[in-house]
C-alpha positions in Angstrom: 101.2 121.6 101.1 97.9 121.9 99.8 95.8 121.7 102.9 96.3 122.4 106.4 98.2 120.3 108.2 95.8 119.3 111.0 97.3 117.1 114.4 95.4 115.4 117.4 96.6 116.5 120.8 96.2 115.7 124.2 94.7 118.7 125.8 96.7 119.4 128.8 99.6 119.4 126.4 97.8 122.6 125.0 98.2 124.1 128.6 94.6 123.4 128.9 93.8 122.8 132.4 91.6 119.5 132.3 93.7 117.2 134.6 92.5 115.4 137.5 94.3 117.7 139.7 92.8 120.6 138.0 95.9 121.5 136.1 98.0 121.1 133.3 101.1 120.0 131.4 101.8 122.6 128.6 104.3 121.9 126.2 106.3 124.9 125.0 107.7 123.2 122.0 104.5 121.5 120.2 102.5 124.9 121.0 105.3 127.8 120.1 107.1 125.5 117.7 105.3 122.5 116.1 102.0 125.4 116.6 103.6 127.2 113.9 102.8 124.5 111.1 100.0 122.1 112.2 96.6 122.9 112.9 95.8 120.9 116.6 92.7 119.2 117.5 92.8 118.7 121.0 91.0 115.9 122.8 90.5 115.7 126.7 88.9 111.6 126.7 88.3 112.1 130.6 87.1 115.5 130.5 84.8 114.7 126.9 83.5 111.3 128.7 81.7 113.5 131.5 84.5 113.1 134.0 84.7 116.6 136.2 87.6 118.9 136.6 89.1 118.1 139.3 88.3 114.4 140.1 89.5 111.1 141.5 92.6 109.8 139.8 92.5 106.2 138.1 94.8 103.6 137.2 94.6 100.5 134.4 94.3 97.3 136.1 94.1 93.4 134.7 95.3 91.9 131.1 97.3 94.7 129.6 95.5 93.5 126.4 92.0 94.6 127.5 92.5 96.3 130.5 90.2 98.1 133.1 89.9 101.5 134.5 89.5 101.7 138.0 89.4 105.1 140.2 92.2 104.9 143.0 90.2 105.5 146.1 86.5 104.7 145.5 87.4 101.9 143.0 84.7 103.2 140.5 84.8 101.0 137.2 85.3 104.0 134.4 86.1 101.7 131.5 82.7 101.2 129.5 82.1 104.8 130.0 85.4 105.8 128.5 85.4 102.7 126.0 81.5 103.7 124.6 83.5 107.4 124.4 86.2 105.8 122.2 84.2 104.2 119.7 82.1 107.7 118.9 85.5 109.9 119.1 87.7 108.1 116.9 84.9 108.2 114.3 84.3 112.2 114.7 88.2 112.2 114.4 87.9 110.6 110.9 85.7 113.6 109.5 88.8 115.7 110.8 91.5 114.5 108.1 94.2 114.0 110.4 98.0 113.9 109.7 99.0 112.9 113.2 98.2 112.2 116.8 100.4 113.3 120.2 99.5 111.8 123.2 100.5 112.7 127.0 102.9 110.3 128.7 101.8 107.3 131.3 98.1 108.7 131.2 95.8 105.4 131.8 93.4 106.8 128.8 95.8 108.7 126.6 99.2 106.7 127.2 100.4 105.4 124.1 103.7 103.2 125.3 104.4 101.6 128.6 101.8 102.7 130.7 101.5 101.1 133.9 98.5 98.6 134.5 98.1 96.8 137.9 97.9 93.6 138.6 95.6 91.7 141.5 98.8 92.1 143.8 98.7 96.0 142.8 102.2 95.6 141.3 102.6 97.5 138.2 103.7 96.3 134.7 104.9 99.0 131.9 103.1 97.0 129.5 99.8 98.6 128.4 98.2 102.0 126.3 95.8 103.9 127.4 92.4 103.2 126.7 92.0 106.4 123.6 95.1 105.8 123.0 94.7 102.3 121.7 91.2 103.2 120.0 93.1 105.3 117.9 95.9 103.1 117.0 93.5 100.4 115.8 91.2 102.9 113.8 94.3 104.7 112.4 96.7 101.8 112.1 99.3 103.9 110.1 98.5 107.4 111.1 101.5 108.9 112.6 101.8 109.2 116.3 103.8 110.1 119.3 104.0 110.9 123.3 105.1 114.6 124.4 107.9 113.0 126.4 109.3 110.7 123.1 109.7 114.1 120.8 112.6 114.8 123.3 114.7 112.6 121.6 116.3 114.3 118.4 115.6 111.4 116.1 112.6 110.3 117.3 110.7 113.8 116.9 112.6 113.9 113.1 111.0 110.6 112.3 108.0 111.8 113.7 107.8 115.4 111.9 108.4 113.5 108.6 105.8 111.0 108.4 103.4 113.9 109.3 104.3 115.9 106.6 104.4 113.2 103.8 101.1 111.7 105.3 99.9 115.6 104.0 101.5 114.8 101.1 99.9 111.4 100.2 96.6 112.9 101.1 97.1 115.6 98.5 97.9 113.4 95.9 95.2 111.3 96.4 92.7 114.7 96.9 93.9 115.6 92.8 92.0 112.4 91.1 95.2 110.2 90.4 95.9 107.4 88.2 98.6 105.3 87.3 100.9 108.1 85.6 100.5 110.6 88.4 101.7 107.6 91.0 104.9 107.6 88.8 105.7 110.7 89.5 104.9 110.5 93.2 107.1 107.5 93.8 109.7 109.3 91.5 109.8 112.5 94.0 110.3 110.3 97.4 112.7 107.8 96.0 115.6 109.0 98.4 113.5 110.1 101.0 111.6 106.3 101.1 115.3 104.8 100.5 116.9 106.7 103.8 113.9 104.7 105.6 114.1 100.9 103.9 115.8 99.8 100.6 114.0 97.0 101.1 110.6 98.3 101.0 111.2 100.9 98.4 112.1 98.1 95.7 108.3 97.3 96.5 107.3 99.8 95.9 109.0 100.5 92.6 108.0 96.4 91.6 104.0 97.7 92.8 104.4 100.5 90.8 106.1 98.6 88.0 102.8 96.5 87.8 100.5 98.7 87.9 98.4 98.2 84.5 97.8 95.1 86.1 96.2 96.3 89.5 92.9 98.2 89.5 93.6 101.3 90.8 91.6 101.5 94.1 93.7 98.3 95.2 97.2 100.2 93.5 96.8 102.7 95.6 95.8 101.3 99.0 98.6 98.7 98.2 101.1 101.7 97.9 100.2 103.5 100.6 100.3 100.5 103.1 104.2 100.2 101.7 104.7 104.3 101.6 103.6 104.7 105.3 104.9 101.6 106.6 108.4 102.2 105.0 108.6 105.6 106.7 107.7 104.0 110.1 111.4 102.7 110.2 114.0 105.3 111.5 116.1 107.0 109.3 119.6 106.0 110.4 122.9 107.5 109.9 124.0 104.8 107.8 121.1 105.1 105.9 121.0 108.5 105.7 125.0 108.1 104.5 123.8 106.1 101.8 121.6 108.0 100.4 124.2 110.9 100.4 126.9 109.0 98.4 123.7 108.0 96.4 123.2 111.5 95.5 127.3 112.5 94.9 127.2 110.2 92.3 124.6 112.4 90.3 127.8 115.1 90.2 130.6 112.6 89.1 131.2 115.1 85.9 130.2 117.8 87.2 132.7 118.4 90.2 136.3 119.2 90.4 138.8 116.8 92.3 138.4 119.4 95.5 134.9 120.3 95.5 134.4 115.9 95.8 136.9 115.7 98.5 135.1 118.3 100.2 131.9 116.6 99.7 133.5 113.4 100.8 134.8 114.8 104.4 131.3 116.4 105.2 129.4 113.4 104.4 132.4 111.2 106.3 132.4 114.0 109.1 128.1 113.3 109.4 128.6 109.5 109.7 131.1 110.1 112.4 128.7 112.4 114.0 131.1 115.0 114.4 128.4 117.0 112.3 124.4 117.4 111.9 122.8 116.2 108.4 121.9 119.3 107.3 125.5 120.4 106.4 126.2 118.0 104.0 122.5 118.1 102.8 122.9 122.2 102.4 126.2 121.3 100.4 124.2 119.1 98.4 121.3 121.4 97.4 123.5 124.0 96.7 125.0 121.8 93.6 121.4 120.7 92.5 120.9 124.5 91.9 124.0 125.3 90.6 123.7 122.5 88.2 120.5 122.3 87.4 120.0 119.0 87.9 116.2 118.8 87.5 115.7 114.7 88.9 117.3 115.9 92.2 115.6 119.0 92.1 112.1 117.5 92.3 113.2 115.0 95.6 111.6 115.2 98.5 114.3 114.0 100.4 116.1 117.3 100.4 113.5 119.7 101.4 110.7 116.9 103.4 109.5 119.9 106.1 110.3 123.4 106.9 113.9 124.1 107.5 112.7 126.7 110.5 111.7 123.2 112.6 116.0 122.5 112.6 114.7 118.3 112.3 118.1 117.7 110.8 120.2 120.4 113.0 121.6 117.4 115.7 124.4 115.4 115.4 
């Protein structure tokens, strides 16, 4: 990576003590971990509307499309005072070239799945976002994001990791003045990385691509990147990822002896069985790139996409 690797971040996640209760909900593994790589810029919306530390708890309440923020007790109306906060905040976020977003879990402003909002009853539906939340989605349609509570799950938190990085790498490429030839080569590198995501949407991007003398460049390459980041929105599955592995094998068919293939075969069988993580065959993999120089799989993403010390690829 060229440039730092910046993330949003709910605050309390940062063990910042901004709740309504005065405390906090510190993540261990986005601070000591994920804090190793990414740059965070954390973002209170209570706290950074003028709401004090501690204060009245609130609640969403009404359409779960355009919901309102009510305090619990006093039933204060909070939501054009957070909204009027939303619009300036998401544009100060756009100056901050941003790779990704984490939000915290069930939070009535910062929620980004199934938060609860109340109807006139008081009965609660899992149906809503928080109010920043949703600002953010709609300003950043395609900028990766994710709750603390979500990045539990070992494939999620992969699929998650990935589009971060390769969001830094798309802003790179398109920080070093492209053009038409440069894309080549861009689409080249994350063939089998795009292809463990959607076949489908990688021949689009090859047939974009393809055409590109025809397209004015501007319109190429916001056309590609709409494909590019919505391809890697889908989740990488095992059969998938299996695919792409026997995709890979066949770039050895001379190359390796009647063992070494069997060998290869079992691993990549043994993966799809989940008997063993991906990055066993994958190691396997890169050590024949090496050892045979071969220079079109040397240059894919796919077998190197973020830093090996994050273990994305460790679970089975």
């Amino acid at each position: 990576m060229t440039s730092p690797i910046k993330i949003g971040v709910s605050s309390c996640l940062l063990g910042e003590k901004v709740r309504y209760d005065g405390g906090h909900k510190h993540d261990r593994y986005i601070t000591d971990v994920l804090g190793r790589f990414f740059l965070f810029v954390p973002v209170c919306p209570e706290v950074e509307c003028g709401m004090p530390v501690p204060r009245e708890a609130m609640r969403l309440e009404g359409d779960p499309a355009a919901p309102r923020l009510f305090t619990h007790k006093s039933r204060a109306d909070k939501t054009e005072q957070m909204l009027a906060f939303c619009r300036a905040k998401v544009e100060a976020l756009a100056l901050e070239d941003l790779c990704g977003f984490i939000f915290k879990k069930g939070s009535p402003s910062s929620g980004l799945f199934r938060v609860k909002v109340y109807d006139q009853a008081g009965v609660p539906s899992k149906t809503g976002s928080g109010l920043f939340a949703a600002a953010v989605a709609r300003r950043f349609p395609h900028l990766p994001m994710e709750e603390e509570g979500r990045l539990a799950d070992a494939f999620l938190r992969e699929n998650f990791i990935e589009r971060v990085f390769s969001y830094r790498r798309w802003k790179d490429f398109l920080a070093q003045g492209p053009d038409l030839g440069k894309l080549v080569q861009f689409h080249t590198r994350q063939k089998l990385l795009v292809m463990s995501h959607s076949t489908q949407l990688y021949r689009e991007m090859g047939a974009l691509v393809a055409r590109g003398k025809e397209i004015a460049w501007p319109e190429l390459a916001e056309r590609y990147q709409e494909l590019f980041l919505r391809a890697l929105e889908l989740q990488a599955t095992v059969k998938k990822q299996t695919n792409v592995l026997m995709h890979i094998m066949g770039y050895f068919k001379k190359e390796l002896g009647a063992e070494e293939k069997q060998e290869l075969l079992e691993l990549i069988g043994q993966y799809h069985d989940g008997l063993v993580p991906l990055v066993v065959p994958v190691t396997l993999l890169r050590h024949y790139v090496n050892k045979y120089r071969q220079q079109y799989l040397q240059q894919q993403v796919y077998l190197s996409p973020h830093p090996a010390e994050l273990m994305l690829r460790n679970h089975a």
